[in-house]
C-alpha positions as CSV (number, residue, x, y, z in Angstrom):
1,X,-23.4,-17.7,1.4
2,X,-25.6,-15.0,2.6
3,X,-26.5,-12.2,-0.3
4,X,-25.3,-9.1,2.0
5,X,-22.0,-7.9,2.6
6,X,-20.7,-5.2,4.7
7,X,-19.8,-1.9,2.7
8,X,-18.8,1.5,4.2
9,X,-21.2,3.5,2.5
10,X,-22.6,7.1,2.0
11,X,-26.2,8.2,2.3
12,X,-25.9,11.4,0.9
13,X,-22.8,13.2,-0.2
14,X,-21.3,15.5,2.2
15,X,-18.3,15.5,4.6
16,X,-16.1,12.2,5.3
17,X,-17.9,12.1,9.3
18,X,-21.1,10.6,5.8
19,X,-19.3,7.6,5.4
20,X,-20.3,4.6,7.5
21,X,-20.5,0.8,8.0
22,X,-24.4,-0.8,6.6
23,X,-24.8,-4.3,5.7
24,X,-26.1,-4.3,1.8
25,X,-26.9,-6.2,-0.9
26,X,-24.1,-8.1,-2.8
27,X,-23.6,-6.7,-6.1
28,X,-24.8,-8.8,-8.7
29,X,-22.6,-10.0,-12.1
30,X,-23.5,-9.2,-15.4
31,X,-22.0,-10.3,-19.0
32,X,-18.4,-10.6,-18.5
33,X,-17.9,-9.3,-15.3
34,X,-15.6,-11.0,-12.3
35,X,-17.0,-11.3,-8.5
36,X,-13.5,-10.3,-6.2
37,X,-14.2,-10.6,-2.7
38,X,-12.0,-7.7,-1.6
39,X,-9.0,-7.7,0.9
40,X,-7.4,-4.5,0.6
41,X,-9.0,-1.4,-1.4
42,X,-7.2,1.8,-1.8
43,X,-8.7,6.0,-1.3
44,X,-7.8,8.0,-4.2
45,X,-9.0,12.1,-4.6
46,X,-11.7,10.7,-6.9
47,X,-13.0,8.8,-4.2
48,X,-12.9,12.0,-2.0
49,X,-14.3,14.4,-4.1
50,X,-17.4,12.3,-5.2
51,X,-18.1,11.5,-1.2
52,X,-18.4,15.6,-1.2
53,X,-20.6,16.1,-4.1
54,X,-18.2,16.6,-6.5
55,X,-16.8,14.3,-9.5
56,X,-18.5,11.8,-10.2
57,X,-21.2,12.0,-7.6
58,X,-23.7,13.2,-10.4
59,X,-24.0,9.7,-11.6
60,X,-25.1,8.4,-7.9
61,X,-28.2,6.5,-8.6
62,X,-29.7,6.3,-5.4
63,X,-28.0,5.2,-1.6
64,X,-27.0,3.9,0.4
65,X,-23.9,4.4,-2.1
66,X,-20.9,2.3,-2.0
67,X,-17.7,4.3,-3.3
68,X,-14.0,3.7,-3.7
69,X,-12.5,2.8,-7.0
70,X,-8.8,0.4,-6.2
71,X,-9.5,-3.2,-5.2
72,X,-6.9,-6.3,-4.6
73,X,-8.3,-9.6,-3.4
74,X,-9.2,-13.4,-4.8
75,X,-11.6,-14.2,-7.6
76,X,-14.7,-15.3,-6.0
77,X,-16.6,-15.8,-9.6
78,X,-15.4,-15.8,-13.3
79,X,-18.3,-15.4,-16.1
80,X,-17.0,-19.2,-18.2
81,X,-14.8,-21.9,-17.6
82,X,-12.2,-20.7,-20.4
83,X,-12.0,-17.1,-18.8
84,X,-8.1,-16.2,-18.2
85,X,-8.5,-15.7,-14.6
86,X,-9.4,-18.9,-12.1
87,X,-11.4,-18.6,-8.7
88,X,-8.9,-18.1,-6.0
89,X,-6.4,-15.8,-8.5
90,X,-5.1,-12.9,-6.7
91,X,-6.2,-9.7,-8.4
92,X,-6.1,-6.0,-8.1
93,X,-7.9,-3.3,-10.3
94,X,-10.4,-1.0,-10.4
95,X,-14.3,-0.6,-10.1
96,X,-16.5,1.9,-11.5
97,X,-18.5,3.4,-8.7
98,X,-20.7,5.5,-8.7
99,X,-22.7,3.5,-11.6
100,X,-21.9,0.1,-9.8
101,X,-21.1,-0.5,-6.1
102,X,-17.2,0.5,-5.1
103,X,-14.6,-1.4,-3.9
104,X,-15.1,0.0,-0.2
105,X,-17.2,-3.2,0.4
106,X,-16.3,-7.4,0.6
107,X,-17.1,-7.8,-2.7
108,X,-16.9,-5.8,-6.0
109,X,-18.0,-7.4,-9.6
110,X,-16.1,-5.6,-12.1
111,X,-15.3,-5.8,-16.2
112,X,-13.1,-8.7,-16.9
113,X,-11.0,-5.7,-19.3
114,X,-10.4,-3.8,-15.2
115,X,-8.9,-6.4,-13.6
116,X,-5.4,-8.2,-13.7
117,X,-3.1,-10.7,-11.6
118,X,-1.5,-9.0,-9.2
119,X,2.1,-8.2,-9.0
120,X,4.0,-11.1,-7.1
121,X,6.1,-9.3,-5.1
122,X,2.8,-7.3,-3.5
123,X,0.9,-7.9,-0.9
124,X,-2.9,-7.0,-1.0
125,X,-2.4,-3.7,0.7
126,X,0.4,-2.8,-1.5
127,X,-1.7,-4.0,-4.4
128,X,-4.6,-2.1,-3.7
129,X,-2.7,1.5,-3.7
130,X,-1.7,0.9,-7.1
131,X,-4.3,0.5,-10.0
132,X,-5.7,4.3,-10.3
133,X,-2.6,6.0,-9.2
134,X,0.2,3.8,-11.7
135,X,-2.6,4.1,-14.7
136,X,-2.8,7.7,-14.3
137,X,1.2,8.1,-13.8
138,X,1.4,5.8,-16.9
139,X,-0.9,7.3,-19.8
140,X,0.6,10.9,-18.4
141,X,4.6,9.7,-18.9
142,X,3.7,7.0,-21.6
143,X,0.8,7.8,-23.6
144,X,0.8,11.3,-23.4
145,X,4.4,12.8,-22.7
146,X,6.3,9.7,-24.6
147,X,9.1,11.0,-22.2
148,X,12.0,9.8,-23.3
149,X,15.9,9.3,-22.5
150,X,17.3,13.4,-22.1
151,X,14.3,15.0,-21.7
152,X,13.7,17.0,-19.0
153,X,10.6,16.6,-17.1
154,X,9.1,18.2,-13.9
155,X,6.6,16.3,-11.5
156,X,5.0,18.6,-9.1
157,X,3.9,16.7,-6.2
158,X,6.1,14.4,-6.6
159,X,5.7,12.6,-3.2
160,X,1.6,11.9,-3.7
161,X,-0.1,8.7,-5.1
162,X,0.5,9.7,-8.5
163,X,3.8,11.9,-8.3
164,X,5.2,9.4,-6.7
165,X,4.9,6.9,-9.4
166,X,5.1,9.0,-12.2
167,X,9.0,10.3,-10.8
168,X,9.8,6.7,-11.2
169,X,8.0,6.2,-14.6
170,X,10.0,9.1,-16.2
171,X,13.5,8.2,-14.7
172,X,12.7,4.5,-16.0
173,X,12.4,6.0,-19.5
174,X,15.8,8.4,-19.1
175,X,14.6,11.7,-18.4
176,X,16.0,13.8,-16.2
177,X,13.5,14.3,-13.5
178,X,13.1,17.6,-11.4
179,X,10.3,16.8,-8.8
180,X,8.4,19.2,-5.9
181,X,7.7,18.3,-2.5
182,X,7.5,19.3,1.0
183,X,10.2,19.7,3.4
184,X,9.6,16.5,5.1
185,X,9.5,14.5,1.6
186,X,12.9,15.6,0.0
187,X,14.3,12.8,0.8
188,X,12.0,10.4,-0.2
189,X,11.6,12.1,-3.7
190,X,15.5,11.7,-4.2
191,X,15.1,7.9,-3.8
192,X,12.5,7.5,-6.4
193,X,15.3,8.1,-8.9
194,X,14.7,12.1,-9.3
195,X,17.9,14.3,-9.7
196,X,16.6,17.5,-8.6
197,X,13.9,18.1,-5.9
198,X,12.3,21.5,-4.9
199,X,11.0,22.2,-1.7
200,X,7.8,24.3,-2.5
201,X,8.1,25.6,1.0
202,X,11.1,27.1,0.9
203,X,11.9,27.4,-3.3
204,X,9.9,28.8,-5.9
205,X,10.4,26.3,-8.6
206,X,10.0,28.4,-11.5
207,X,12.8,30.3,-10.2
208,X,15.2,27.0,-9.5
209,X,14.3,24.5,-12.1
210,X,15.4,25.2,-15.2
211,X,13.9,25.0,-18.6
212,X,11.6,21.8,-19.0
213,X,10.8,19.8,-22.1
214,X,7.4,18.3,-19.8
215,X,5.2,19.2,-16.6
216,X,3.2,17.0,-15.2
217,X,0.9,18.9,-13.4
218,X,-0.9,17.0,-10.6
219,X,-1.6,20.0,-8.7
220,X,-3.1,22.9,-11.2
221,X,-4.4,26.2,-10.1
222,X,-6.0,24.1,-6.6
223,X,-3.0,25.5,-5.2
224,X,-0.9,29.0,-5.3
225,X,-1.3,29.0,-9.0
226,X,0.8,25.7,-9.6
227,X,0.0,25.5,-13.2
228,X,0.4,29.0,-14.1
229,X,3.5,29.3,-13.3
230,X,4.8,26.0,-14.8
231,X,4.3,27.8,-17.9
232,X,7.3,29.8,-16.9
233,X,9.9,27.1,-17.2
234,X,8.3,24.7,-20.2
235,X,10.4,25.4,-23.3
236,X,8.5,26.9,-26.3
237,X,6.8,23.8,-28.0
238,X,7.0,21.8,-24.8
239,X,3.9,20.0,-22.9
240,X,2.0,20.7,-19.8
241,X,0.3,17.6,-18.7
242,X,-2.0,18.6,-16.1
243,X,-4.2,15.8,-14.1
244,X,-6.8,17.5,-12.2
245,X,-8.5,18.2,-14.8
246,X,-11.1,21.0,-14.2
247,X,-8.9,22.8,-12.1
248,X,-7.5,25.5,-14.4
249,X,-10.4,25.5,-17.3
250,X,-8.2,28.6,-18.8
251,X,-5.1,26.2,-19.3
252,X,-5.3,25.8,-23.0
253,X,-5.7,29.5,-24.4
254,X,-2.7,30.6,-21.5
255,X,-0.4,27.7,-22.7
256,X,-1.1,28.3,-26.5
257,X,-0.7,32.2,-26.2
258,X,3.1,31.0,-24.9
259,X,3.6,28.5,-27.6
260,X,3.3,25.4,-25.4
261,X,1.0,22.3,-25.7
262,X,-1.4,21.4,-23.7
263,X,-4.0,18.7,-22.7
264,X,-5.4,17.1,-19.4
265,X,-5.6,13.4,-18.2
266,X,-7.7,11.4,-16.7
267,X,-7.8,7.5,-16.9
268,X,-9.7,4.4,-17.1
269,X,-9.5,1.0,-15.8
270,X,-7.2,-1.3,-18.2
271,X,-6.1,-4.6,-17.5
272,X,-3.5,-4.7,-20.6
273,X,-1.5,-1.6,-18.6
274,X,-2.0,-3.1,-15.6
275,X,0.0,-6.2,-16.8
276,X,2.7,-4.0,-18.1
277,X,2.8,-2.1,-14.9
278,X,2.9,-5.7,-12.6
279,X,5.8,-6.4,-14.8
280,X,7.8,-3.9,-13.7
281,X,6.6,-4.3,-10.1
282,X,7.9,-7.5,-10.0
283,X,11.3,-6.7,-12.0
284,X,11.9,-3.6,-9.5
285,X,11.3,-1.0,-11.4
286,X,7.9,0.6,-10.2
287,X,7.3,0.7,-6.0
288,X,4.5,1.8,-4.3
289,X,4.4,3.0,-0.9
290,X,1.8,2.7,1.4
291,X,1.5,6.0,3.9
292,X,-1.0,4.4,5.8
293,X,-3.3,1.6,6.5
294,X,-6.7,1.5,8.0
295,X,-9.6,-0.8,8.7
296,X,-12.4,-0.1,6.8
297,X,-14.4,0.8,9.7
298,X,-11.8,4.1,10.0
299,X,-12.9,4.8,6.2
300,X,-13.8,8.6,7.3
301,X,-9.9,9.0,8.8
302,X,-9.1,7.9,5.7
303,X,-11.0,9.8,3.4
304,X,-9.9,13.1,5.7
305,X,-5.7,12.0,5.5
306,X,-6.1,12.0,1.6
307,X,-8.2,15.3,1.5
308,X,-5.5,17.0,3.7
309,X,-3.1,16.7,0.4
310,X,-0.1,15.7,2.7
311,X,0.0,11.9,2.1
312,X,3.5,10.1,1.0
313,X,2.0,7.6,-1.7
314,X,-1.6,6.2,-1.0
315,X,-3.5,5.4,2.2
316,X,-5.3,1.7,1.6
317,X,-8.6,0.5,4.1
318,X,-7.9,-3.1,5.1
319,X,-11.3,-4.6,3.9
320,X,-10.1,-8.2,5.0
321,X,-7.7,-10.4,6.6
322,X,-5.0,-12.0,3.9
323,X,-6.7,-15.5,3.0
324,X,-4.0,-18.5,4.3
């Protein structure tokens, strides 16, 4: 076993043409941590802004840096014989880059509390779109909204990684769900259980949706003043979840001053959500869908589809070929 690995890496931050193949070192285990050699790892908007300078590419310690956050693959290393996951257990989670090497590599070592058995009924690919995504959609329906059965809850962008999931996550817990999308994903919105889909491109939403008890922001003021105008339709003591956080730093006087609540999300890696999620993966409940898949040597295509904002769930690198 040699002590490199191939990793698509940065060596400063910049554009997506940054990113590129480099052999480097293997990451090395600590405490309780789990070696993965990765198979499939999925590009989220963290991943994308930290590439550029942004989020968290303050905490870059020195390059080449190896980003990327969603892994699945099999469990190369576990830190004691009693540990609840076995070498060769298929996994999926996520890494915490930039303070330790991404999952954009062969192999990621990551907390044994950030990484769970993956759903069944998944392959790798479809593993590896999941983890950041369905833990952000989560903690916004569950642990922050409680949505529950007659509520009425909007999702804007509903089609994306997160909107995607978090229109199935409210209809599973009985809300009635109002969703936003473009032209070309109405369609696909309706079959993730949501009664009422708006077509930003043709519909103002605030003018067509109705009153809402929740909004789940996962645009904010990024775009045409998204998160202002949700104001307009969230009843008086209602909640405005919004995700990208940092994107509208005047959201909580502008929601108080209307009487509505107010807070912003982000998440963290958690294997005990991840379980519940794989749960209803494998019951039918929660889909993910894959827009596209790439080689990891294509990782700057794919860091430039998910910075265009027009993806239909998640695009994944293909790290590795499916063990037999």
């Amino acid at each position: 076993m040699t002590d490199t690995m191939r990793a698509l890496v940065i060596d400063r931050t910049g554009d997506a043409d940054e990113l590129h193949l480099a052999d480097v070192d293997r990451p090395t285990r600590i405490s309780d941590e789990v070696v993965v050699r990765v198979i499939a790892a999925g590009v989220n908007p963290i991943d994308v802004k930290t590439r550029a300078g942004r989020g968290t590419s303050s905490a870059i310690t020195g390059y080449p840096a190896v980003l990327g956050n969603d892994f699945a693959g099999v469990v190369e290393h576990v830190p004691y014989a009693a540990h609840p996951l076995h070498v060769g257990d298929r996994v999926y989670g996520s890494a915490r880059p930039p303070r330790t090497p991404g999952s954009f590599a062969e192999f990621v070592t990551v907390s044994s509390m950030s990484v769970a058995p993956m759903p069944a009924s998944l392959g790798f690919v479809e593993a590896a779109a999941l983890p950041i995504a369905a833990l952000t959609a989560w903690g916004a329906i569950v642990d922050v909204a409680r949505v529950h059965d007659g509520q009425r809850v909007l999702v804007h962008a509903g089609a994306g990684g997160v909107g995607h999931l978090a229109v199935q996550l409210a209809a599973y817990f009985g809300a009635h769900v109002t969703a936003t999308c473009g032209t070309d994903n109405v369609g696909f919105v309706q079959g993730l259980g949501a009664q009422h889909v708006i077509d930003y491109r043709t519909e103002r939403f605030e003018e067509v949706a109705g009153e809402q008890d929740v909004v789940i922001d996962l645009i904010g003021n990024v775009k045409d003043d998204t998160g202002t105008r949700s104001l307009d339709v969230i009843r008086h003591g209602g909640l405005i979840v919004n995700v990208p956080t940092g994107s509208w730093p005047s959201m909580p006087d502008e929601a108080a001053a209307r009487g509505i609540r107010a807070t912003g999300y982000s998440c963290s890696p958690d294997a005990r959500t991840l379980a519940v999620l794989t749960r209803l993966v494998d019951d039918g409940a929660l889909r993910v869908h894959v827009d596209r898949e790439l080689p990891l040597e294509r990782g700057a295509e794919a860091h430039r589809l998910v910075e265009g904002g027009h993806v239909r769930g998640k695009v994944v690198l293909r790290v590795a070929p499916d063990p037999e």
